[in-house]
N, C-alpha and C positions, 0 to 999 in steps of 0.2 A: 713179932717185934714190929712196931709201926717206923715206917721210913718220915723222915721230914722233909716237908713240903716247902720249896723255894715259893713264894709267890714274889706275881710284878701286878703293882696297882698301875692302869692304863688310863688315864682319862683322856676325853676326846677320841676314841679307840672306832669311831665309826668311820674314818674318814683319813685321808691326809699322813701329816708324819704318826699321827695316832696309831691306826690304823696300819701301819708299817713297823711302827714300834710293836706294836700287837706280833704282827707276824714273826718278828727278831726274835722275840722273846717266846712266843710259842714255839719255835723251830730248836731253842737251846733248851725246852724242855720245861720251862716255868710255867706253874702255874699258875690260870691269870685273872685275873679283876680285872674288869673292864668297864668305863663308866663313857656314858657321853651324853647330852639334852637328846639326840637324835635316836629313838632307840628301834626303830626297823632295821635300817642299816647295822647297829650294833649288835642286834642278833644276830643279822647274817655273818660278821666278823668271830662273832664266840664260832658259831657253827663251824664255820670252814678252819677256824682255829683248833678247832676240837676233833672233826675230823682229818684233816689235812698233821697235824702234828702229835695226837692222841696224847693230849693234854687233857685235865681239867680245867674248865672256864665259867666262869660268874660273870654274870653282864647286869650292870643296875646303869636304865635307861634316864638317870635324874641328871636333871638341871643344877652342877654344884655353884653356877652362881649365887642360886636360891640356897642360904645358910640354913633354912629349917630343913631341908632335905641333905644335908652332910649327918649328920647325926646318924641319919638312916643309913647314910653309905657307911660309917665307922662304924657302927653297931654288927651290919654285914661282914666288914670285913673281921673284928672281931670273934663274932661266933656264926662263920659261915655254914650256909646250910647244905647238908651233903646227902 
């Protein structure tokens, strides 16, 4: 029987209240989307999210001011890849 999966979409999650929100929400167990322009540091945040709380995490390092690259993030979150 498959369990259902809470997710939290994070953006700006490399940094700041992002990045804080990241960890709230990975700590109550949701699984997380993470987006932000910066994406070294966003990887480090999935990682320690993922380790540090044993969550699943998705991290899309796109610039959502750029409107041709949101497509890409709602296509992901739609049919994430596992």
């Amino acid at each position: 029987m498959a369990t259902k999966q809470t997710w939290a979409l994070i953006t700006g999650a490399s940094s700041g209240i992002g990045k804080a929100v990241a960890f709230a929400f990975g700590g109550k167990g949701y699984t997380l989307f993470l987006t932000s322009w910066d994406d070294q540091p966003l990887q480090q945040v999935a990682v320690h999210c993922h380790q540090q709380f044993n969550v699943d995490t998705r991290a899309s390092g796109d610039d959502l001011t750029r409107l041709a690259l949101v497509d890409g993030v709602i296509g992901a979150l739609i049919d994430p890849p596992m």
